[in-house]
N, C-alpha and C positions, 0 to 999 in steps of 0.2 A: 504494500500500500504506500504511495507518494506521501514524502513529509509534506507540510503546512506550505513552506516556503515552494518545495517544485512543483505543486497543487497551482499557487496561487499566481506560478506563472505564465500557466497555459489559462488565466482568464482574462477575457478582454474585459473593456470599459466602456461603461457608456454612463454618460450623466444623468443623462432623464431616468433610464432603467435602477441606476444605482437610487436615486430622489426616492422612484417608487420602493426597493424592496429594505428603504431607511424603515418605510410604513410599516411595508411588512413585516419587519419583525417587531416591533411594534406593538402592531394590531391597535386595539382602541385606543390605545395610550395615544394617541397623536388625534381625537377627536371624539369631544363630546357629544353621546345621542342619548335621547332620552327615554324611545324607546326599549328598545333590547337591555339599556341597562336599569330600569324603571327599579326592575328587584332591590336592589343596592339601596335605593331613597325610600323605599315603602318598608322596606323589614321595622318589626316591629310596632305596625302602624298601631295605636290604641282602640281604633274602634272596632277590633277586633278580639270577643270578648275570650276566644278557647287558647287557652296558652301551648294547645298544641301550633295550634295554624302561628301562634306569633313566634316559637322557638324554631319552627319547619321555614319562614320567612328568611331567619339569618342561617340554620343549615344548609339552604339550599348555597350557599355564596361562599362552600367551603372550595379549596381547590382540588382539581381532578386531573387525570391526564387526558391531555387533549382537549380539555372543556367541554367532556362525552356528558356531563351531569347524570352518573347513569343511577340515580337514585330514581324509585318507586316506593309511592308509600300507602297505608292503608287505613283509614280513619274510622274505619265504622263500628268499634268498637270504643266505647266512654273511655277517656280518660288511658287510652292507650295509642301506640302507633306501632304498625308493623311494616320495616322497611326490606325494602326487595333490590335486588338489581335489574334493571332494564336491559335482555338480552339482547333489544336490538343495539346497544352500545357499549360493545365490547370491541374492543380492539384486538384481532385475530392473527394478525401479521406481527403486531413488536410486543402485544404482550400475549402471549396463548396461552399463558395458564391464567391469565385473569391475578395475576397479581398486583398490579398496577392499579387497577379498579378497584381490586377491594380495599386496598389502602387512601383511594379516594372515597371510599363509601367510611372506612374509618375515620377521616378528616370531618367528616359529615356529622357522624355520632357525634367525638367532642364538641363540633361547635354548638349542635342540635343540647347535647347536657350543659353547658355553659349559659345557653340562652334559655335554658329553663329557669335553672340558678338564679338569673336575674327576675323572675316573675314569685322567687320562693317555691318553684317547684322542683321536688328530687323527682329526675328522671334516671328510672333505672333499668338497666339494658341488660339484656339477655339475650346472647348473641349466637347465631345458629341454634333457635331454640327447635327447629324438628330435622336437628344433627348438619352436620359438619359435612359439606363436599368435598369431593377430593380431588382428583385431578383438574376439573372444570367447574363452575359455578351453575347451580341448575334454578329450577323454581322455587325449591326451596327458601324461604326467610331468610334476611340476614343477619335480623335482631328484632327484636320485641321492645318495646320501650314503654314503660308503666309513666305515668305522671299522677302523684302525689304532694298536694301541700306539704310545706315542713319547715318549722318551724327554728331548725338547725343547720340547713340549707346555706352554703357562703360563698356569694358571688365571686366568679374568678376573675384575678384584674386582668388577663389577657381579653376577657371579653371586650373590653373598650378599645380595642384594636381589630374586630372585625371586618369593622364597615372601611379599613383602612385597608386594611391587607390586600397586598397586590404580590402578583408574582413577578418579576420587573428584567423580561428578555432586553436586558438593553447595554451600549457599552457602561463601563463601570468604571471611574475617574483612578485613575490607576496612578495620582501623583496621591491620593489618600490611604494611607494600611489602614487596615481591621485587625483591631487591638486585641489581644489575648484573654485582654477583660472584657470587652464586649463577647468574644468569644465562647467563656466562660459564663458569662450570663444569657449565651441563651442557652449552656447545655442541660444548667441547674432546672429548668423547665420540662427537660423533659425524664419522663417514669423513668424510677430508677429499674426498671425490670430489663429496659432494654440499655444498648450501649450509646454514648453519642460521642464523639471524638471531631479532632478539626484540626486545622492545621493555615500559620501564616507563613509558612519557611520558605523564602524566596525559591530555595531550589526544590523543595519538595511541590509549589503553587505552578513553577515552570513544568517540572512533569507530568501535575495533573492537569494543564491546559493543553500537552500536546495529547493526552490520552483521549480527555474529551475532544479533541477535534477528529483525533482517528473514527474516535465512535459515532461522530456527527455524522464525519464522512463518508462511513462505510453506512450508515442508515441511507444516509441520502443517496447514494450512487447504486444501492441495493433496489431495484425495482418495484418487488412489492411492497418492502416496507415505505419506498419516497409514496407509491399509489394510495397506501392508508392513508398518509397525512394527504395529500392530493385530492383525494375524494372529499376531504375532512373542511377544507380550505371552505371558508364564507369569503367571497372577493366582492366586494363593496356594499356600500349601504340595504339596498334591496335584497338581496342573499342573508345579509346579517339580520336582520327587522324579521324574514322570513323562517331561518334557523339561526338561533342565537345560541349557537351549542359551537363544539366545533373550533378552526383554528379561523380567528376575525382578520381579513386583512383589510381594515379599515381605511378611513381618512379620504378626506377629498383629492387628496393626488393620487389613491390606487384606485377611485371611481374613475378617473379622467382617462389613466393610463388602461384598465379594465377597459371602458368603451372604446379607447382608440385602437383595443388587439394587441395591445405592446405586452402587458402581462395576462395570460388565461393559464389556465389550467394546465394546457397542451404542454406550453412553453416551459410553467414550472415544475412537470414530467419530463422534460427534453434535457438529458445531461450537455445537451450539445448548444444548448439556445443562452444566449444572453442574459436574461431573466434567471434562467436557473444558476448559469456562475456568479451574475450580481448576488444572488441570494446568498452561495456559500461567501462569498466575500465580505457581505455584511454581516455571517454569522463567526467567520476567523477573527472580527474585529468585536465582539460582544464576546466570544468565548475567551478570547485574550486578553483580556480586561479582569479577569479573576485577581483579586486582592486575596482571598482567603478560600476554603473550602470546609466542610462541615459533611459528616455522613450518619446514619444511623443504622445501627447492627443489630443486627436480632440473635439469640445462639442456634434456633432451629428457623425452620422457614414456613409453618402450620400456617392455618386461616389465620387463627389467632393471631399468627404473631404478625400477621399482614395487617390484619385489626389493628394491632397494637403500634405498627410501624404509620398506619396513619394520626394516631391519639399523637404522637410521638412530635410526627411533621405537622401538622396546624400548629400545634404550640411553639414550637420553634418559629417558625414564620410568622406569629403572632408577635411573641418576644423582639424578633429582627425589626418587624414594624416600629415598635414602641420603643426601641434603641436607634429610630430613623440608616439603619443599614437595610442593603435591596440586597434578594435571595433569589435565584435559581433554578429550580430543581434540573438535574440532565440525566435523565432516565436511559440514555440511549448505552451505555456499556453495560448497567445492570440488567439488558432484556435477555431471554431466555431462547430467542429463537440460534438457529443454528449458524448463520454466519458471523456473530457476533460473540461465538464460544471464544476465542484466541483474548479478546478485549477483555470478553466477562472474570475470563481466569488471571488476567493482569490487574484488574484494576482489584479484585480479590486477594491474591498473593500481596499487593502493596498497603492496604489499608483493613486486612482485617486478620483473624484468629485463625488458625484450620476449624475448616466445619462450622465459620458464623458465615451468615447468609448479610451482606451490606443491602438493605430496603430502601433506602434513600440518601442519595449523593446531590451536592447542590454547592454553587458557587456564591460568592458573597461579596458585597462592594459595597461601594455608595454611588447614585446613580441620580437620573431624574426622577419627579413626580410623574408619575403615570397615571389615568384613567380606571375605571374598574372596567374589567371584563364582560362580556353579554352575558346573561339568564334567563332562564325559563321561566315562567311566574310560577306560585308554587302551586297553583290550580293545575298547570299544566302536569304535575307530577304525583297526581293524586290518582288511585287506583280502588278498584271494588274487586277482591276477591273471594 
């Protein structure tokens, strides 16, 4: 596989093309819309008297791969909720055992328990309550959640960082370090069940940006894994407003550039087109930008512990919020499919134990303010079974 530098010199230039895929990575971060991101401003609206529907408002805004939202959930039982995964959004090409998602569905629970907390309700979760899948994720439940007044109940202060929390794909001001103590304060946050480790070592921060670029690399240059994300792609305003799920590639210059045929779909499937080497070129200059890294280990790799590797990640990106440092996540070395065996066993050899499983890898800096992300309303995610 080509290093970084002889990659980056068989790509041409173009300025318009380069303008647009600034956007795209991006995504909303470069333009205000009100509706697709509506969820963000209405969570917790009061005139909404069931404290289920007001904790499901900020659950739904937790983060997930690919912005698949692939929660379902079940109301029709008092003072309970029973949440599901949505098979139609699962990622089959980078994640196929559904690991990925269930740790997005994990992010979901803690924020979903946290924003009970705030209303005084213990929400208590019972997780694969009619049994545990195993290689694949089926119809089965993915947790049961009781809601009870209580009168012992004690709101967590990461929740005042919800409505903030971004995930911030952007370059990262690389004349600033991330401090050992910042560091350190977001590891105290998370369960001490699982491991969290990190690292600001100039030479240790160099090798895991050229790792992650291999991994970017080979994703992107891998056919069906570029077509998942490809498919996945909302390209301007109308597409986003329509599915607000998905990878957004917002702003009024990727509208312009989308109707002019400069960037489509086709293009950003074509290892050979303009548009698709712009893209890796403005993703070398966001991936190399890493000031710091941060990972979370699990000692086995079970549901649960996928469960537990999402509790894990929300609160660390909560904490990163509320210390104003911008977080990462880069999924693409820890995926399981098969051309990406050589990466997964390197970036495991460097940063973990024999036999711990690394669930979340993520880069850290200080960057711009970004935009919140599209969502679903949480009507839309509501289910009768």
């Amino acid at each position: 596989m080509p290093s970084r530098r002889q990659f980056m010199k068989i790509v041409g230039s173009s300025a318009v093309v380069f303008a647009a895929t600034s956007v795209l990575g991006a995504g909303c971060s470069q333009t205000q819309r009100s509706g697709p991101t509506a969820p963000w401003q209405e969570a917790g609206r009061p005139d909404d008297s069931d404290p289920r529907r007001r904790a499901l408002s900020y659950a739904i805004l937790a983060p997930n791969p690919h912005n698949r939202q692939p929660w379902q959930v079940d109301l029709d039982h008092a003072n309970e909720i029973v949440l599901y995964c949505d098979p139609d959004r699962l990622l089959a090409e980078t994640d196929p055992f559904e690991r990925q998602i269930l740790i997005g569905l994990g992010c979901f629970l803690e924020v979903l328990r946290m924003a009970a907390a705030q209303d005084g309700m213990l929400a208590t979760v019972e997780r694969f309550p009619d049994g545990v899948p195993a290689n694949h994720l089926d119809t089965r439940p993915i947790a049961r959640i009781r809601f009870r007044q209580s009168k012992t109940v004690q709101p967590d202060p990461l929740f005042a960082q919800v409505l903030e929390r971004r995930t911030l794909k952007e370059p990262f001001d690389t004349a600033r370090p991330v401090t050992e103590d910042l560091l350190s304060q977001i590891s105290q946050v998370v369960p001490t069940s699982l491991s969290v480790d990190s690292t600001n070592d100039p030479q240790r921060v160099a090798q895991l940006r050229e790792l992650s670029w291999q991994a970017h690399l080979l994703e992107m240059t891998t056919d069906r894994t570029n077509m998942e994300s490809v498919r996945l792609m909302r390209i301007g305003r109308r597409e986003i407003e329509a599915n607000p799920d998905g990878i957004d590639l917002g702003g009024p210059a990727m509208g312009m550039l989308s109707f002019l045929g400069i960037v489509t779909r086709e293009k950003l499937a074509d290892p050979t087109s303009t548009a698709f080497k712009q893209g890796l070129e403005m993703y070398d200059g966001i991936l190399n930008s890493a000031m710091a890294y941060l990972w979370i280990t699990t000692d086995g790799n079970s549901r649960l512990d996928q469960l537990d590797a999402g509790t894990a990640w929300v609160r660390a990106n909560l904490k990163a919020t509320e210390l104003g440092v911008g977080i990462h996540p880069l999924s693409q070395s820890l995926q399981e499919y098969v051309e990406m065996t050589e990466l997964y066993a390197s970036i495991h050899a460097r940063l973990a134990d024999s036999g711990k499983r690394i669930q979340m890898f993520a880069r850290l800096g200080y960057g711009p303010t970004t935009n919140p992300s599209p969502r679903w309303p949480v009507e839309t995610r509501i289910v009768h079974r």
